[in-house]
N, C-alpha and C positions, 0 to 999 in steps of 0.2 A: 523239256527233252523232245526233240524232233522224233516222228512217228516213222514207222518202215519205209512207210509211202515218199514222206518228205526227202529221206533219205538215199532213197532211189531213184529220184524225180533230178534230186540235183548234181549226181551221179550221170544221168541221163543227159542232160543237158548240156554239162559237161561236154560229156565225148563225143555227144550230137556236133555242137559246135566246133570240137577238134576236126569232126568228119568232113563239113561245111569247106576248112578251111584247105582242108589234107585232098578231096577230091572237087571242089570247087563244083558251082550250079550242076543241078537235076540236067540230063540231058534226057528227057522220058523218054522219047522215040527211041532213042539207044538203048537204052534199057528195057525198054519194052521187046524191040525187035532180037536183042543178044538172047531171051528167054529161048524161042525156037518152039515152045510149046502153050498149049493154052491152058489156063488153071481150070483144073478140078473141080465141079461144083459143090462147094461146100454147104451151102445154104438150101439148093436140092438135096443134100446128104443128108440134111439133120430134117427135114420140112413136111416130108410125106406123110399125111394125114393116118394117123395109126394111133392103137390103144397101148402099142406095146413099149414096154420101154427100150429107149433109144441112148450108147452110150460111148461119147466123145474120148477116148483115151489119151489121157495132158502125160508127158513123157519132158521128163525135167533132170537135172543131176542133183539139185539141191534146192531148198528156199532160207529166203533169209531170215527165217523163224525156228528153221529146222537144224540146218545146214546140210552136209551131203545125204544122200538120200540112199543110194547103194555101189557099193567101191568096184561091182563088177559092170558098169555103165556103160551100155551099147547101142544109142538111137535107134539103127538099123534092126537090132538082132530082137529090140524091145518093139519096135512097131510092126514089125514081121509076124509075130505073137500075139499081140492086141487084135493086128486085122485078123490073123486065122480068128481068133476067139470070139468074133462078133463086132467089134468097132465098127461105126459107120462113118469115120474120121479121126483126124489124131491132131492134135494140140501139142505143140512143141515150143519150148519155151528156150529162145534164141538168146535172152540178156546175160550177161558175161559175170561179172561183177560177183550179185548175189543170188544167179540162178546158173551157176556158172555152166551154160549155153552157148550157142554159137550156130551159126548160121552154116555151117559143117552138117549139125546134128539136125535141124531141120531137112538139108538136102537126102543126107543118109536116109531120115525117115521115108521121104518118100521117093527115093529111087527105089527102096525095098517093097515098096507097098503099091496098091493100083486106085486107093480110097487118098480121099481128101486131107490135104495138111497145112493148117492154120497156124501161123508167126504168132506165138505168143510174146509179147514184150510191148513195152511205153514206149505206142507211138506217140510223139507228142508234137510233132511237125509234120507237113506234111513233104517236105523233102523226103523224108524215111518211107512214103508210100510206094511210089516206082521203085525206087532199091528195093527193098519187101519183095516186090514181084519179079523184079531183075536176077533173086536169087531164089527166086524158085515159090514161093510162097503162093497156095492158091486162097487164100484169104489172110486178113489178118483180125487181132484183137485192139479193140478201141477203148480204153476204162476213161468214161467220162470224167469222172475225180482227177485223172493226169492231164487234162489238158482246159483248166480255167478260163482260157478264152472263148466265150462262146465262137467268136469268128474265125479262131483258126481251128476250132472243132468242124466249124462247117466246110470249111477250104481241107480238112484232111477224108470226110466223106465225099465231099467232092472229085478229088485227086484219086481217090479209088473206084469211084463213077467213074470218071472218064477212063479208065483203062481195063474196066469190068473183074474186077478183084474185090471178091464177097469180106464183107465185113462184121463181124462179131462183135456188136456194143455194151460194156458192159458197166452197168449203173450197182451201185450198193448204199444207196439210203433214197430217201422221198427226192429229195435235191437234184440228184442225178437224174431222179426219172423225169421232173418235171423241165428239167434244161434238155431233156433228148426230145421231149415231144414236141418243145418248140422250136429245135431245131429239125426234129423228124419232118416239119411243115414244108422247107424247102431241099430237104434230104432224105428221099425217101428211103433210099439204103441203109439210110441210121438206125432206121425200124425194122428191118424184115427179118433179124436174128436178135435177138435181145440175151445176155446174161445175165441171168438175175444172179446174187451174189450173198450166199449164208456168212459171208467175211466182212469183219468190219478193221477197215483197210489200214485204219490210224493203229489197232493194237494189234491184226492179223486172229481176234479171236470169231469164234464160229456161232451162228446164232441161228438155228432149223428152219425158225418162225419167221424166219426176213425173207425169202424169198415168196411166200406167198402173198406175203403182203407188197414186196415191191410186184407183183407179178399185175395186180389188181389195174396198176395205170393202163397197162397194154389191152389194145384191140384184140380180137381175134386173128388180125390178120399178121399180128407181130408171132413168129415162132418163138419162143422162149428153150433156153438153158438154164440149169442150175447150175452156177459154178461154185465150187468150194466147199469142204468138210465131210464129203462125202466118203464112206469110206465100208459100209455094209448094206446088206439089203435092208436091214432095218430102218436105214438112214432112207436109203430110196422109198419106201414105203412110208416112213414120216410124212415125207414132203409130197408126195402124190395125191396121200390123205387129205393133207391140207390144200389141195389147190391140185384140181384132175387134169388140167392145162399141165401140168409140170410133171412132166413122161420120159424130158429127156434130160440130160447131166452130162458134165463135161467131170472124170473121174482119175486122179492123178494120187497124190503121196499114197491112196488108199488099194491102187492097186502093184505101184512102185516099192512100197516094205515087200511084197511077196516076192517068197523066191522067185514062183514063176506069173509074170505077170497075165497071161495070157488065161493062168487058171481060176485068178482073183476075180477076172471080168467075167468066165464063162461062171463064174458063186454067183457075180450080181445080176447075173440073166437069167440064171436056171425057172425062175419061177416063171417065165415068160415063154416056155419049150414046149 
């Protein structure tokens, strides 16, 4: 039985390549120039040397574990309420299919907002990099596990180097980490925001103790996230326990069940007031 990941990778591919076909070559320059604005520093958002906890708001309609997440779904009206609550950025998750997303609800979020907003979705080309930024994206997500090829992982860090568009890599076993560092050698962007990742991606289950341990490959000078299962301050308090580097958290279905999401986040900050 093929796993989430698999599932969604060839899903991706797919339409990747319908896209290829449907809008023909990257014209970057165009792309880049149509934007009119310059992104948002995302990797300054999350990076500032601090004890306190720091907390990414993932703003999604559904996952493919879960499925819909809440029927009154409004990017805009959701990131609006994150930022007042404390967000130092928001993670928006653009893939259609089985995060059903859209690159609509990425812009909505941040026309509403003045804080940083991160494409979440499998890039797995780098075609898909300048579009990302073309529509608005001031960083995107890179899960090392989606893209097998060491060399066109490097040509997709690359592709976001040259157009200055912060990048979020995010590794979930020893494997991952040890393919990023040696591609971190000639990409240094690959490094400077890491996800570590409590998910393990073939069954989508949550495991506390994995992000410190992936945590241990990285320098000092790699910012680290927690991505994944977070959903109380208990949960944040686990993981900080275990690994005092790990302060900050990218924080989604666990503040999406709440009514109001805005008041879930100001629960997981309160201790930090």
């Amino acid at each position: 039985m093929s796993s989430y990941l698999d599932q969604i990778l060839a899903s991706i591919r797919e339409r990747n390549e319908a896209m290829k076909v449907a809008l023909g070559p990257n014209d970057t320059s165009r792309l880049v120039a149509q934007r009119g604005d310059s992104p948002r520093g995302f990797a300054a958002a999350v990076s500032p040397s601090t004890d306190r906890i720091l907390i990414v708001g993932e703003i999604k309609n559904a996952t493919p574990d879960g499925g819909i997440i809440r029927d009154d779904f409004d990017a805009g009206s959701i990131a609006r309420d994150l930022q007042a609550s404390g967000a130092v950025a928001l993670s928006v998750a653009t893939e259609s299919q089985f995060y059903q997303g859209s690159l609509d609800d990425l812009q909505s979020a941040r026309e509403n907002t003045h804080i940083p907003v991160l494409r979440k979705d499998f890039i797995i080309d780098p075609y898909q990099v300048p579009r990302s930024y073309g529509a608005g994206a001031d960083a995107i997500l890179v899960i090392v596990r989606a893209v097998p090829d060491d060399g066109v992982l490097q040509q997709i860090f690359d592709a976001a180097e040259n157009i200055h568009l912060d990048v979020l890599t995010e590794v979930n076993d020893e494997r991952d980490c040890e393919r990023l560092l040696k591609i971190g050698q000639n990409a240094p962007n690959a490094l400077r925001v890491v996800g570590v990742s409590s998910r393990n991606l073939d069954t989508f289950q949550i495991d506390l103790s994995r992000p410190a341990k992936l945590a241990a490959f990285f320098s000092e000078a790699t910012t680290l996230l927690t991505l994944g299962g977070i959903k109380t301050r208990a949960d944040i308090q686990t993981i900080a326990d275990s690994c005092p580097r790990l302060n900050r958290f990218v924080v989604g279905r666990g503040l999406l069940r709440a009514k109001y999401p805005g008041d879930a986040l100001s629960a997981l900050l309160k201790a930090e007031e």
